[in-house]
Each structure stands twice: as structure tokens, then as C-alpha cells.
C-alpha distance (Angstrom), angle and dihedral (degrees) to the residues before:
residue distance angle dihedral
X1 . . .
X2 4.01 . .
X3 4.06 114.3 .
X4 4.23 82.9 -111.5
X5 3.58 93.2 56.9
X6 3.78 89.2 43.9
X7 3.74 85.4 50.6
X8 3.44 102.0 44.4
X9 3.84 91.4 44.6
X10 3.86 94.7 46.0
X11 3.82 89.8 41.0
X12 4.26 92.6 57.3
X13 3.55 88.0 48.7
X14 3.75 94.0 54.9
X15 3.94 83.2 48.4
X16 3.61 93.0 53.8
X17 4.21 92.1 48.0
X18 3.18 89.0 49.1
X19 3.89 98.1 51.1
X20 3.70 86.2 47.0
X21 3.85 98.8 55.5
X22 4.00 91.4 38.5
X23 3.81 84.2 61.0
X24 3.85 91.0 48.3
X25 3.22 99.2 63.2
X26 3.35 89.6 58.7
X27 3.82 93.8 63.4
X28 3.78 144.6 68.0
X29 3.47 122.3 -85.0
X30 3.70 100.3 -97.6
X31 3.94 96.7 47.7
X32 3.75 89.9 38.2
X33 4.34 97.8 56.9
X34 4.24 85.6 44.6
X35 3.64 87.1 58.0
X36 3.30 108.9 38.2
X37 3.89 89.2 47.1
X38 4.11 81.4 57.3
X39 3.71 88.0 56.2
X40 3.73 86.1 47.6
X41 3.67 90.2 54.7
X42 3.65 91.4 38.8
X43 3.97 85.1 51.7
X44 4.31 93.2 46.3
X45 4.29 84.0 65.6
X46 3.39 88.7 61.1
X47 4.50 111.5 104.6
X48 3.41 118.2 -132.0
X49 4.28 111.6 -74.4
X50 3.83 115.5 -113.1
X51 3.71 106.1 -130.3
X52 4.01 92.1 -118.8
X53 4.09 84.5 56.9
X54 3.59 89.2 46.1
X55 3.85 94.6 51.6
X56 3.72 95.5 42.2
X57 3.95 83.7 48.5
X58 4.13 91.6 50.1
X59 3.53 95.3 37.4
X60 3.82 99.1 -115.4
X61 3.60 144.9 99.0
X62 3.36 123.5 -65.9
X63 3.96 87.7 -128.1
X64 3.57 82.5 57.5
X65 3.92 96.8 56.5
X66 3.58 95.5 46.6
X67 4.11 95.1 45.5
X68 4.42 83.7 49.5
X69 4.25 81.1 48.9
X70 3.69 94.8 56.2
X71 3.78 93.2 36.6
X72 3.99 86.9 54.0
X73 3.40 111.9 -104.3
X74 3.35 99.5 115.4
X75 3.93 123.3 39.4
X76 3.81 112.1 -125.2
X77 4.17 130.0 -135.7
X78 3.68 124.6 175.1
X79 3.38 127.8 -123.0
X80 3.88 124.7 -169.1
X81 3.83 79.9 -18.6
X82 4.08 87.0 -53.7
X83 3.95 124.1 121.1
X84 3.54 117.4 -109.3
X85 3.81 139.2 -178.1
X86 3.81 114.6 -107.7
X87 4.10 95.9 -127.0
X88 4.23 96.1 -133.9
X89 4.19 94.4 44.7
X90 4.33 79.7 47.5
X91 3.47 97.5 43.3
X92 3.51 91.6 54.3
X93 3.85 96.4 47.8
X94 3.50 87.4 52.7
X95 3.35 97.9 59.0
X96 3.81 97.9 48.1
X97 3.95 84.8 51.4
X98 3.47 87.7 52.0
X99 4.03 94.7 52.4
X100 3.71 93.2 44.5
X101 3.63 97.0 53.9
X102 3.75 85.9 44.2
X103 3.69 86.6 47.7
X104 4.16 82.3 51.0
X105 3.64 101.5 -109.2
X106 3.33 107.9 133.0
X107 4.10 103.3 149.9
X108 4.32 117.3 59.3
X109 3.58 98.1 30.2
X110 4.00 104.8 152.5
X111 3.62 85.8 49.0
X112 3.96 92.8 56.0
X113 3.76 91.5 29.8
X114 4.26 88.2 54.9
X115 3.90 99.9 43.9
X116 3.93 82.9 50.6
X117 3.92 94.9 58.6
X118 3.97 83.1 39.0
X119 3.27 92.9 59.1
X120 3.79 98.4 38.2
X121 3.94 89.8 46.5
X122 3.90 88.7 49.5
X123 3.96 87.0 56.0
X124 3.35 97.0 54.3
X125 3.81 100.5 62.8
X126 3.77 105.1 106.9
X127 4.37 83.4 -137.3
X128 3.59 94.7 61.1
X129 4.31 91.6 42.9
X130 3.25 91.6 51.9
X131 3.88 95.5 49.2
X132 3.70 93.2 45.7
X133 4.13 80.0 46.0
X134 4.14 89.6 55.9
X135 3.74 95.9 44.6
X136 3.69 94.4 46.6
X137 3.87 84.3 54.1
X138 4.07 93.7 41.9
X139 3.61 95.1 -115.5
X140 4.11 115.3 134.6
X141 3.80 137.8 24.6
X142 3.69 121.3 -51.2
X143 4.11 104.1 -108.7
X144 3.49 132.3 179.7
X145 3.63 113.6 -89.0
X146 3.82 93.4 -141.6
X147 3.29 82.5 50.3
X148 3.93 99.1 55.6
X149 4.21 89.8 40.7
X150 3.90 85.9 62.9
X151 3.49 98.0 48.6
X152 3.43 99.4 52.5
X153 3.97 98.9 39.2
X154 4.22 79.0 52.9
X155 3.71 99.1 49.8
X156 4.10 124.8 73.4
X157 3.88 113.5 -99.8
């Protein structure tokens, strides 16, 4: 397949995720998890992105895509010995680089784009829920936050 079929393939699917989780929002929580897993799904069929297609998608250089891959923005398969974009870990990228250009940031964009997954990565640990879980119900010792942040950035997930 030719990089602008790729592209224009790749790109309609991103259109069609995007649809579908713009119309989840807009429903309870039941309806909305069934179809955002279906854009999940919809999202798995997707082959690996070709840096080029990814920077064309993202609106940056390709040197740019491939220096965010190796600085771990963007998880990494081979293909016929070639790097590729894994489609979710992209997907997601895109979007946040799609919100902060929205948002008007258009300069420092790894940097905003990293303490993002950071954070999000951080708020996935089952420790930290379940601390934020206890203080929300009163339960513990008060700690500092700072505090809690650096232990949990220190210890293995």
C-alpha cells in the first residue's frame, strides 16, 4: 500500500474514533463504556502508523515523530524490521496534540504531551487510587501531597 493510502485509510479511521467517543460523552455510563469499547475495537484494526503518516497526521516533522518515539511518547513495533507507531499509544497522542493546539499551545509540546502521560500513568496505579479513594472517604493520616507524588513516582508499578 502507498504512504497516501496508508494515510488516508489511517486518517478515516481516526475520524470515525473520534465521532464515536464525541458521541459518548454524550451518554450515560452504561451506553457510553459499550461504545467507546467499539471504538476501541474499531481502533485495535488499525496497522501499525509509519512515522511519515504519523507526522503528516500530527502536523510535524517526521524527525520530530521519531525523536518523541525514542523519548517515549509513542510505543514502538517493528515491521519488516521498520519502526512503527502502535495505533492506541498514537491515537492518544494525537488527541492531546489536538487539544493543546486547540487550547493554543503550539510551542513545548513533548514537554506538555509527557507530563500528561505522567500524570495519567501515575493515576492508574491501583496504590495511588486507592489512597486518593481513602482520603476522599477520611480514612488515614493527613500527608503531604508532595510527599505522596514522590513516593509513588520512586516506587515500581
Amino acid at each position: 500500500m502507498t504512504v497516501a493510502s496508508d494515510r488516508e485509510k489511517i486518517a478515516e479511521l481516526l475520524s470515525s474514533v473520534e465521532e464515536l467517543e464525541d458521541i459518548a460523552r454524550t451518554l450515560d455510563d452504561d451506553r457510553r463504556a459499550r461504545l467507546l469499547r467499539v471504538a476501541r475495537q474499531w481502533l485495535a484494526t488499525c496497522e501499525p502508523i509509519r512515522p511519515v503518516i504519523a507526522a503528516e497526521l500530527l502536523d510535524l516533522s517526521e524527525p520530530t515523530v521519531r525523536e518523541w518515539a525514542r523519548a517515549g511518547v509513542f510505543a514502538i513495533v517493528q515491521v519488516n524490521g521498520q519502526p512503527r507507531l502502535e495505533p492506541r499509544r498514537f491515537h492518544e497522542v494525537w488527541h492531546l496534540v489536538k487539544d493543546l493546539r486547540r487550547a493554543g499551545q503550539t510551542r513545548g509540546l513533548l514537554d506538555a504531551v509527557w507530563r500528561y502521560l505522567e500524570d495519567t500513568a501515575l493515576l492508574e496505579r491501583d496504590d495511588l487510587r486507592e489512597s486518593l479513594a481513602q482520603m476522599q472517604r477520611g480514612e488515614g493520616k493527613a500527608i503531604d501531597v508532595h510527599e505522596l507524588l514522590a513516593r509513588t513516582r520512586q516506587s515500581p508499578a
